[in-house]
Structures are given as C-alpha cells and as structure tokens.
C-alpha positions as CSV (number, residue, x, y, z in Angstrom):
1,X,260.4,-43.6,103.0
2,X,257.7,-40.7,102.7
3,X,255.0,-43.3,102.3
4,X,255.1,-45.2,105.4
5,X,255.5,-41.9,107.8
6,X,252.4,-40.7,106.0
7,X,250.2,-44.1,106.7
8,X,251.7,-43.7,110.4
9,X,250.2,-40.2,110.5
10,X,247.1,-40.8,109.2
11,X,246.9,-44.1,111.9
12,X,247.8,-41.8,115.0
13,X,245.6,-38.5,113.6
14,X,241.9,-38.8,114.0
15,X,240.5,-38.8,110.4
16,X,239.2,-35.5,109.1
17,X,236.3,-35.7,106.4
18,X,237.7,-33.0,104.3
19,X,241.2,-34.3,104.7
20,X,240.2,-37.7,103.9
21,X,238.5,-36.6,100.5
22,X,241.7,-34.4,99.7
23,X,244.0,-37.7,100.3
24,X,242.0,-40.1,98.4
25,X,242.5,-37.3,95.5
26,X,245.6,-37.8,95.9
27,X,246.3,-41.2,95.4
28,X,244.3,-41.2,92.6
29,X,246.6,-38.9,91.0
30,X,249.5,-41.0,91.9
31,X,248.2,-44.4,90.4
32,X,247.0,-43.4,87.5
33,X,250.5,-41.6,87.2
34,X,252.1,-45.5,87.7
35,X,249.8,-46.6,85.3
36,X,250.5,-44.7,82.4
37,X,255.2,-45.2,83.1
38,X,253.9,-48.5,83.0
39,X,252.2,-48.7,79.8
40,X,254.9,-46.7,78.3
41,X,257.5,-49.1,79.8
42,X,255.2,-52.0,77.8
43,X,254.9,-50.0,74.7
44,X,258.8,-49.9,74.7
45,X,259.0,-53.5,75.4
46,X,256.3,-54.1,72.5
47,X,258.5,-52.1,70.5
48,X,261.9,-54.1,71.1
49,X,260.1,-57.3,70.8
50,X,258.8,-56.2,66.8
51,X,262.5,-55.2,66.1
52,X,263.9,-58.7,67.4
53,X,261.2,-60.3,65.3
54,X,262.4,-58.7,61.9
55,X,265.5,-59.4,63.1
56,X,264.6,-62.7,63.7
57,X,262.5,-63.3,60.2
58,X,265.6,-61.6,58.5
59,X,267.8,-64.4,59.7
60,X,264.7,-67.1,58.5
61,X,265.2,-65.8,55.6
62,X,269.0,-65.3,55.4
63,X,269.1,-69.4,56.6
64,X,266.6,-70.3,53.7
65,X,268.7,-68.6,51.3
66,X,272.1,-70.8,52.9
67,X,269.9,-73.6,52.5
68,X,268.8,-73.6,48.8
69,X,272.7,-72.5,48.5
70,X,273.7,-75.7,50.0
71,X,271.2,-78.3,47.7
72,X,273.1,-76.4,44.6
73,X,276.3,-77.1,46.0
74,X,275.5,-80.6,47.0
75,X,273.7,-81.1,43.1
76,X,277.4,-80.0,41.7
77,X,278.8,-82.0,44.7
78,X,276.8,-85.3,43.3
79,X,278.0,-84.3,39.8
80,X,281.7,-83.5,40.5
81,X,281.5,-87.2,42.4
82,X,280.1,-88.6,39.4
83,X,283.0,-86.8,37.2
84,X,285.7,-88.5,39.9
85,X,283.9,-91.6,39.1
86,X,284.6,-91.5,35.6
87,X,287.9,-90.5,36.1
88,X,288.8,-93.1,38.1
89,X,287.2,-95.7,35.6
90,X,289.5,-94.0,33.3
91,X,292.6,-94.1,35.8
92,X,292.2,-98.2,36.2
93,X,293.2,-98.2,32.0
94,X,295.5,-95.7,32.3
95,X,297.1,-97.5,35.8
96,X,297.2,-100.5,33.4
97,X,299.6,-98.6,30.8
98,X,301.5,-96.8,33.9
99,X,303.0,-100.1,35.2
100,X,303.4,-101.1,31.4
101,X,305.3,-97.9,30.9
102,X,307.0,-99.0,34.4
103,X,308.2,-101.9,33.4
104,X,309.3,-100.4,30.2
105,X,311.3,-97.8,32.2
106,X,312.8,-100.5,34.7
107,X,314.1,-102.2,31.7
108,X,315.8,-98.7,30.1
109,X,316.9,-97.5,33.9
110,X,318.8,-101.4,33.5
111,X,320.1,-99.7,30.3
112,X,320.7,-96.6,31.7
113,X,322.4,-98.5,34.7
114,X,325.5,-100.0,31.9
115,X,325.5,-96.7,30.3
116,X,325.9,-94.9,33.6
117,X,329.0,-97.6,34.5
118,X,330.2,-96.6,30.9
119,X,329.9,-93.0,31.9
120,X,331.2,-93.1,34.7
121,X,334.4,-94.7,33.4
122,X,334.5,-91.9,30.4
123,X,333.9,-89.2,32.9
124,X,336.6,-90.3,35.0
125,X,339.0,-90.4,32.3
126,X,337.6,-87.0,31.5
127,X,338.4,-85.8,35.0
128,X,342.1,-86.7,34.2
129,X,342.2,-85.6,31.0
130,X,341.1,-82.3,32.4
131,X,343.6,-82.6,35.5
132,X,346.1,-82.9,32.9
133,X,344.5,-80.0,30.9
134,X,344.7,-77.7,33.9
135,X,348.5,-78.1,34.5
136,X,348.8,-77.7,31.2
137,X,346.5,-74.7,31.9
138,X,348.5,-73.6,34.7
139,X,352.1,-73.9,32.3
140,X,350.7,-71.6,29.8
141,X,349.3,-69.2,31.9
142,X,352.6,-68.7,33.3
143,X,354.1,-68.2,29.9
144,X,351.5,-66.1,28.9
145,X,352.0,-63.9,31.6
146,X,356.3,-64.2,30.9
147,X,355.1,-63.1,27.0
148,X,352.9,-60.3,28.5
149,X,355.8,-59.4,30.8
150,X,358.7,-59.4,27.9
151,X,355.8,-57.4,25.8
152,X,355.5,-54.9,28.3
153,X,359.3,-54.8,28.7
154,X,359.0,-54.3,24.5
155,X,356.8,-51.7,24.6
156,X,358.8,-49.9,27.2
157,X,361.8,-50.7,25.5
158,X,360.1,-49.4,22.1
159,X,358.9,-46.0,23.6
160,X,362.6,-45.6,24.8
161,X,364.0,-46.4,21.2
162,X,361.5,-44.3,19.5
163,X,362.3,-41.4,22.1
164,X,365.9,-42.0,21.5
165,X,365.5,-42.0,17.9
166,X,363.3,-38.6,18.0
167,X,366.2,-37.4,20.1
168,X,368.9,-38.1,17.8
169,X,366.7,-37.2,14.7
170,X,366.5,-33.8,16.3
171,X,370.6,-33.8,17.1
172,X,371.6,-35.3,13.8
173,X,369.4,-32.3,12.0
174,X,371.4,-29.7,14.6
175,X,374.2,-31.5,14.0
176,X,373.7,-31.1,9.8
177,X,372.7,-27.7,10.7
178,X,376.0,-26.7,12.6
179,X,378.4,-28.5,10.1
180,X,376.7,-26.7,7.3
181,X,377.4,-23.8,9.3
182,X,381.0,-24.4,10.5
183,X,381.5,-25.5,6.6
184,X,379.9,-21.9,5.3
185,X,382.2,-20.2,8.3
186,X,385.4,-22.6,7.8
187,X,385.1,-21.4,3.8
188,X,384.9,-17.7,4.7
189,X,387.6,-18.2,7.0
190,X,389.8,-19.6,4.5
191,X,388.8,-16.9,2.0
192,X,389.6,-14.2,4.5
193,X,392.7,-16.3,5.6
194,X,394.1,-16.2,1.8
195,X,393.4,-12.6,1.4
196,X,395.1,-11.7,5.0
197,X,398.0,-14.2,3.8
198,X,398.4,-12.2,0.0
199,X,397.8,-9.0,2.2
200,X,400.7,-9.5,4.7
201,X,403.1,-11.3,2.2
202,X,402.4,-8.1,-0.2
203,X,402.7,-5.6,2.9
204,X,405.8,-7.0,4.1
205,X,407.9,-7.2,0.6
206,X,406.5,-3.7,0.1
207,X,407.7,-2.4,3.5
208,X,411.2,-4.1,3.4
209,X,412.3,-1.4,1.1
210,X,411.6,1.7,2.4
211,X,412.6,0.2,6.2
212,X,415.9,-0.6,4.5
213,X,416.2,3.3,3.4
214,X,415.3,5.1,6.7
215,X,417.6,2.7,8.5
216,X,420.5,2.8,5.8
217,X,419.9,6.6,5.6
218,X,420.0,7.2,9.3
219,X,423.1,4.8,10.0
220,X,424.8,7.3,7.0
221,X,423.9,10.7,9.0
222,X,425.7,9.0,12.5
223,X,428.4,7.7,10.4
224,X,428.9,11.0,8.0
225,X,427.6,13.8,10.4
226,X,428.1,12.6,13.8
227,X,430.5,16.0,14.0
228,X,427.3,18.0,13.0
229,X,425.1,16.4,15.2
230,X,424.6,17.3,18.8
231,X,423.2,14.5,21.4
232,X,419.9,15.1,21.3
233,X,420.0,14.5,17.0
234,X,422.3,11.0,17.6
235,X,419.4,10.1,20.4
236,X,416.7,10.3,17.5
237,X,418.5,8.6,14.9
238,X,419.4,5.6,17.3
239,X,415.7,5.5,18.2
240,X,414.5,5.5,14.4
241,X,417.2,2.8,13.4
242,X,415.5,0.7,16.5
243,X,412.6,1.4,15.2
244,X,413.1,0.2,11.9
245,X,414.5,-2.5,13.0
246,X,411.8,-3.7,15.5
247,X,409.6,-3.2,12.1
248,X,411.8,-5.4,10.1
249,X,411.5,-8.0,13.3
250,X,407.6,-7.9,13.1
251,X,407.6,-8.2,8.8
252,X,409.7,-11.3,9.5
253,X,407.4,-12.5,11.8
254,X,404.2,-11.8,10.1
255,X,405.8,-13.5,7.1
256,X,406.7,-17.0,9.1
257,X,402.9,-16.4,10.3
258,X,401.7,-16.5,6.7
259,X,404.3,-18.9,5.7
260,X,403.0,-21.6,8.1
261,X,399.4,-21.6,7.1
262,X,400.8,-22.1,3.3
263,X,403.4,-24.2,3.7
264,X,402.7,-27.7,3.3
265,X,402.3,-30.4,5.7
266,X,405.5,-33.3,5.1
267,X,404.5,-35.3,8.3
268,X,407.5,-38.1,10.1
269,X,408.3,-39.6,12.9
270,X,410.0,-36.7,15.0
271,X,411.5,-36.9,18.1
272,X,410.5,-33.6,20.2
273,X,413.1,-34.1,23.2
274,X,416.1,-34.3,20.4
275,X,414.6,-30.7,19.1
276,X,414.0,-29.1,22.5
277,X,417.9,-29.5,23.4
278,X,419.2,-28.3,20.3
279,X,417.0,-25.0,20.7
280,X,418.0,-24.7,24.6
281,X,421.6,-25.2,23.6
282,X,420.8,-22.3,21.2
283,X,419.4,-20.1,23.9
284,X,422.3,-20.8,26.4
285,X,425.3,-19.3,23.5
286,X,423.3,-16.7,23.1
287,X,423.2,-15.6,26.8
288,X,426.0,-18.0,28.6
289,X,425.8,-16.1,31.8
290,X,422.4,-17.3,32.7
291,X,421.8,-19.1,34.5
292,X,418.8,-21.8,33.6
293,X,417.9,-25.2,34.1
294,X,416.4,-26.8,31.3
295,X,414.8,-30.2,32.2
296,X,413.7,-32.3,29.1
297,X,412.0,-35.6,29.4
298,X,413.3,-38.3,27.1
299,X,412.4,-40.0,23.8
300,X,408.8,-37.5,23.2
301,X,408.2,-38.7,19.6
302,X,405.2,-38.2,17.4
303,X,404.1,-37.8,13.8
304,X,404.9,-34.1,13.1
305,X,406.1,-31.7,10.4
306,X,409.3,-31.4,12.0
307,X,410.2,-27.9,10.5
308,X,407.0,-26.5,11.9
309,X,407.5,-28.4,15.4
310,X,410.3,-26.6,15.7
311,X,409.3,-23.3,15.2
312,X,406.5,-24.1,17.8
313,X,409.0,-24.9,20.0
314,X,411.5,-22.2,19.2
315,X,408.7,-19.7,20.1
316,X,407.6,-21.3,23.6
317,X,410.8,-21.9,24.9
318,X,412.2,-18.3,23.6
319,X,408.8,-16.8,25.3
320,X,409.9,-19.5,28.8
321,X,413.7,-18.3,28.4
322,X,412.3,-14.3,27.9
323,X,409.7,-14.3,31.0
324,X,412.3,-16.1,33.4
325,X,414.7,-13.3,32.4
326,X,414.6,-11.4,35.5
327,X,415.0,-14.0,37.6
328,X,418.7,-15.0,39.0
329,X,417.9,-18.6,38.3
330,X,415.8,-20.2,36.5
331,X,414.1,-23.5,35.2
332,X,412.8,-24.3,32.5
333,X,411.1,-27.9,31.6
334,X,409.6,-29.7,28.5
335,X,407.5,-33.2,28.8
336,X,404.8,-35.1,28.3
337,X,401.5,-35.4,30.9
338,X,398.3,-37.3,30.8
339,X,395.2,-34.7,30.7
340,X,391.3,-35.3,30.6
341,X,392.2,-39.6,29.4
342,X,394.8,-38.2,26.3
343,X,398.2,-37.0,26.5
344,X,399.0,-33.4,26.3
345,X,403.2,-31.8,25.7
346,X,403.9,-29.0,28.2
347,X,406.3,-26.4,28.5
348,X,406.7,-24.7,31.8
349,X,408.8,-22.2,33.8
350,X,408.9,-20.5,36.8
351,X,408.9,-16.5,35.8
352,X,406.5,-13.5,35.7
353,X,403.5,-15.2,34.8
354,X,400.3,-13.4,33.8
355,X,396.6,-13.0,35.0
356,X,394.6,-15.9,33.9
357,X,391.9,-13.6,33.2
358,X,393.7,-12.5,29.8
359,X,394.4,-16.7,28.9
360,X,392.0,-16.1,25.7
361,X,394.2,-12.9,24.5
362,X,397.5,-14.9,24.4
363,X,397.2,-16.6,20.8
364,X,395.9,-13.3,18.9
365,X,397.9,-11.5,16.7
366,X,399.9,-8.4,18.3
367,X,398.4,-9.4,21.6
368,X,400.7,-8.5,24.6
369,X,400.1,-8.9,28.4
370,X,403.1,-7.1,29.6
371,X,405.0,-3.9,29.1
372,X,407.8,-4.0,25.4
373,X,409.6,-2.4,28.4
374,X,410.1,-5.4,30.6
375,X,409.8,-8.1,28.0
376,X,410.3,-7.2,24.2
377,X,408.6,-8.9,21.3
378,X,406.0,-8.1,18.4
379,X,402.7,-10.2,20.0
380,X,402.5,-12.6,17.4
381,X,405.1,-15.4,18.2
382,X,402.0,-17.6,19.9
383,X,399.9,-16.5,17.6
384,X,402.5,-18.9,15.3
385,X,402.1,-21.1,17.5
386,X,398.7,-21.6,17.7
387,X,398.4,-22.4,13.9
388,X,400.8,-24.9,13.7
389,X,399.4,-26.9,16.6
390,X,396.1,-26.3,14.7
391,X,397.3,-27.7,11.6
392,X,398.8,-30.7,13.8
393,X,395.1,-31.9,14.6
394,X,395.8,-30.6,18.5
395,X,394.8,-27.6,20.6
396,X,397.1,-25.0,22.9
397,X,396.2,-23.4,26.0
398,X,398.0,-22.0,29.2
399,X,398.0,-22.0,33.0
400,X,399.3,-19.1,34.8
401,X,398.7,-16.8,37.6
402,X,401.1,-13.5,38.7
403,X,405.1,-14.3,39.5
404,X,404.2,-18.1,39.6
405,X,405.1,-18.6,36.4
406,X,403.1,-20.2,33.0
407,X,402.5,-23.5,31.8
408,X,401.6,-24.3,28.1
409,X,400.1,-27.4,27.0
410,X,399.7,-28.7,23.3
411,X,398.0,-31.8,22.0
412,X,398.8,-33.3,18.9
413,X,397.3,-36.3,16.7
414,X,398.3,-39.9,18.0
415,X,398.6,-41.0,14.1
416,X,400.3,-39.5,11.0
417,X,397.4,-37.7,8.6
C-alpha cells in the first residue's frame, strides 16, 4: 500500500536531483534485501530436497533388500513345490492302499454291522436285566434302610439296657449295702432284745417279792392298827398299797411284753370276729352299766397265732373301751378295709382321741399321751401290740385327731409262714 502512494508522489512532485539520488539508494537497499530472503528461501528448499533424497535412496535400498528377500522365498517356494510334488507321487501309492484299506474296512463295518445287531440284542437284554436289577435295587434299599432303622432302634434300645443295667448295678450294690446293714442292725437288735428280755424277766421275778411285802405289810398296819392310826396315816398306806399294786400291774405287763417276743409262733386258721365278741362280752360284765355299741364285721379270718391275736386284740379294744369311758355312749367297731391295693383290720371308736403329732410315740414302751388321771394304764399295752403284729409279717399305725376319736389299723400276712 506504501509503494504505490510513494510512485504517485514522485509522479505529481517535480523531481529533485538530490532527492532522486537518495531514492534510487533506497531501492537498492530494498532489492538486494529481496534478494538475499530469496536465496535463503532456495537454500531451504535445497535443503528439504537433499533430505527427501536420502529419504528416497533409503527406501531404494529398503525395496532392493524386499526384493532379494522375495527371490529367496520364491527359491524355497520352487523347492517346497518340488517337495509337494514328491509327496503327491508318494500319495497316488498310498491313495492306492487307502481304498484297499477302504474296502477292507467296508467288509469289517459289514462285520461290525451283524455284531452291532448281536449287540444290540445283548444290550437290550442287558437293559432288562438291569431294569430288573434296579427294582431289585430299589427292594433292598428299602430293607436296608428297615435294618438300619431296627439297628438304630437296637442301639437305642442297647444304651437304654446298658443304662438300666448301670442303674440297677448301682441299686443292687445299695441294696447289698443296706441288707448287710439292716442284717448287722437286725443282729444287734436281737442281742439287745435278748438281754432287755433276761433283764425284765429277772427284774420282774426279783421285784414280785418285795412288792408283795410292802403291800402285805401295809394291808397288816390298816388291818392291826387302824385304832392307832389317824386319817392322814390310813391315806398313805392306801396310796402305797395302790402303788404297789400299779407296780405289780406294770411287772405283769412287762412280762407278757417279754413273753411275746419269746414265745413261739403255732400259726391256724383263726377267726378274728369270733375273738373280738368274746373279749367285748368280757368288757361289758365288767362294767354292765355302760353303755357301748360294739359293731363287729363277720367271718374276719386269717392265719394267726391265735393266743397272741388275742392279746392284740384284748389291748386295742381295752384301750377303745378305756378312751370312750367318759362318754355317755359309746361305739366301738372292729373290721376289715381295703388300704393302699391290700387289706388292713381296724379298730375304731369315737372317744378322746389324741394329737396326731404324737402318732410315732404311741407304740414305745411307757409312752403315754394323756394324764394316769383321766385314763389309767402303764404305757406299754401298744407297745405289746406292736410286736405281735410285727411278728405276724404286718405293720400298726393310728388315725386320730382331739375328741374325734382313734382309729388303729393292722396288717397281717395273707398266707400262713
């Protein structure tokens, strides 16, 4: 743009010699300027043009090297043909023994074909012979499995019996161990029952005597010196004459209690009814004013020592007809009732009673649970009475409570000993 307003001013200005020479300076500058960016723009161009070129001659060469590549690989190319030449020669023989070998084959696959039918017919009777196998199968997998089922039920069964046995082991060695022990108890008791027995028969021979004195001495000084004796003296002498005579009572009784656990056992068929009326009969003469009703079942018979029976007897309806004594009337009553599946005799009556607290002091010796005031007696009637049921193979006990009256139940063995 700067070019052409510059010709247009040197057109329109009238030229100046010193101007002109100054311009033409100028221009010089400026071309020679062009010319040397334009030789450096062909020296750059010469420059790109030797790099293509060894690019160029590298890629001859790369091309040449491909080439003498490619007349190796078609010399091995020529050889492997010639090789698949050969081969093929070779293949025409072995083609040859191929469709001998075929035909060869054909006629075993023919073979084969029979053999296959004859297979076939084998394997299907296989198949049924196995159909028949597997229900056969089936069958004794079920039983197997009832076998492992009763086995398991006999292992079971097994660990219960061995338990058991370990169980009863264990209670037949406690069992050994308590009847060795009752034994060793049962033969001390006997030894100290002997010596009790010798003690009390000696005791009460030895106290008859002198009981016999002091009472027939004191009857002689109320008889012989009742004159000499004022109230007061008579009152004593009564008292030791009742005295003596409640000793004499208790000797007799401690010798029936030895005599029962000596005297020996003659066991019979004994009717207990027939003995329980002739005792009540007894009671009513002795006190005919009283007013009791006895009620005795009928026909109560068992395999008994009757003596003994009846001094069991004697003693609980005595004790019945004693505790009921207070009582305008009375009843008394003697039978026979099922208890716990076995039958037990009873006597019961409807009089003072006692606390059932003190049931397990009633069969001890001397054991009393009411005042010698209101009901007399030594304490060892039940005591008696205890042993002889003992000896029978039973047990005794008693039901009771306050003013309602007591109830005593016996057992005795069904069959004779």
């Amino acid at each position: 743009m700067g070019t052409p307003k510059s010709t247009l001013s040197r057109l329109e200005t009238p030229p100046n010699p010193g101007h002109l020479a100054f311009a033409h300076a100028s221009d010089l500058v400026l071309d020679r300027s062009a010319a040397e960016n334009g030789q450096r723009a062909l020296l750059n161009i010469l420059e790109d043009f030797a790099a293509e070129k060894s690019s160029l001659e590298s890629g001859q060469r790369a091309m040449l090297n491909i080439l003498d590549d490619f007349d190796a690989e078609e010399a091995r190319m020529e050889g492997a043909q010639r090789a698949v030449l050969n081969i093929l020669e070779d293949s025409v023989a072995e083609k040859a023994q191929l469709q001998a070998a075929q035909r060869s084959m054909l006629n075993i696959l023919d073979d084969f074909a029979s053999e296959k039918t004859q297979l076939e017919a084998a394997q299907g009777a296989m198949v049924n012979i196995l159909d028949d196998f597997s229900e056969e199968k089936g069958r004794l997998e079920e039983t197997q499995r009832a076998v492992l089922n009763i086995l398991d039920d006999f292992e079971t069964e097994k660990s219960k019996v061995e338990l058991a046995n370990q169980q009863l082991e264990s209670e037949i060695e406690e069992r050994k161990r308590a009847e060795e022990k009752t034994l060793r108890v049962n033969r001390e008791v006997v030894a100290a029952n002997k010596e009790l027995e010798a003690f009390s028969y000696s005791v009460s021979h030895d106290l008859r005597a002198p009981l016999r004195g002091i009472d027939g001495f004191s009857l002689a000084l109320l008889e012989d010196y009742a004159d000499k004796l004022d109230e007061k003296g008579k009152d004593h002498l009564h008292r030791v004459r009742a005295a003596t005579q409640r000793m004499g009572i208790l000797i007799d009784d401690l010798l029936s209690l030895s005599q029962v656990t000596r005297t020996g056992m003659r066991l019979e068929k004994a009717d207990l009814a027939a003995i329980a009326q002739s005792i009540a009969a007894d009671l009513q003469k002795m006190q005919p004013e009283r007013r009791v009703e006895f009620r005795i079942a009928e026909c109560l018979e068992a395999f008994v020592d009757p003596h003994l029976i009846r001094i069991a007897l004697e003693n609980l309806l005595g004790n019945a007809w004693k505790f009921t004594s207070k009582r305008a009337r009375a009843a008394i009553e003697f039978g026979k009732t099922p208890v716990n599946g076995a039958s037990a005799y009873f006597v019961r009556d409807d009089g003072a009673g006692f606390d059932q607290t003190y049931a397990h002091r009633l069969f001890g010796a001397f054991q009393r649970l009411h005042d010698k005031s209101d009901f007399p007696g030594t304490g060892v009637g039940l005591a008696t009475v205890q042993r002889i049921i003992h000896r029978h193979g039973g047990r005794i006990w008693a039901e009771s409570a306050v003013d309602r009256g007591a109830t005593f139940y016996f057992t005795l063995t069904e069959t004779p000993f």
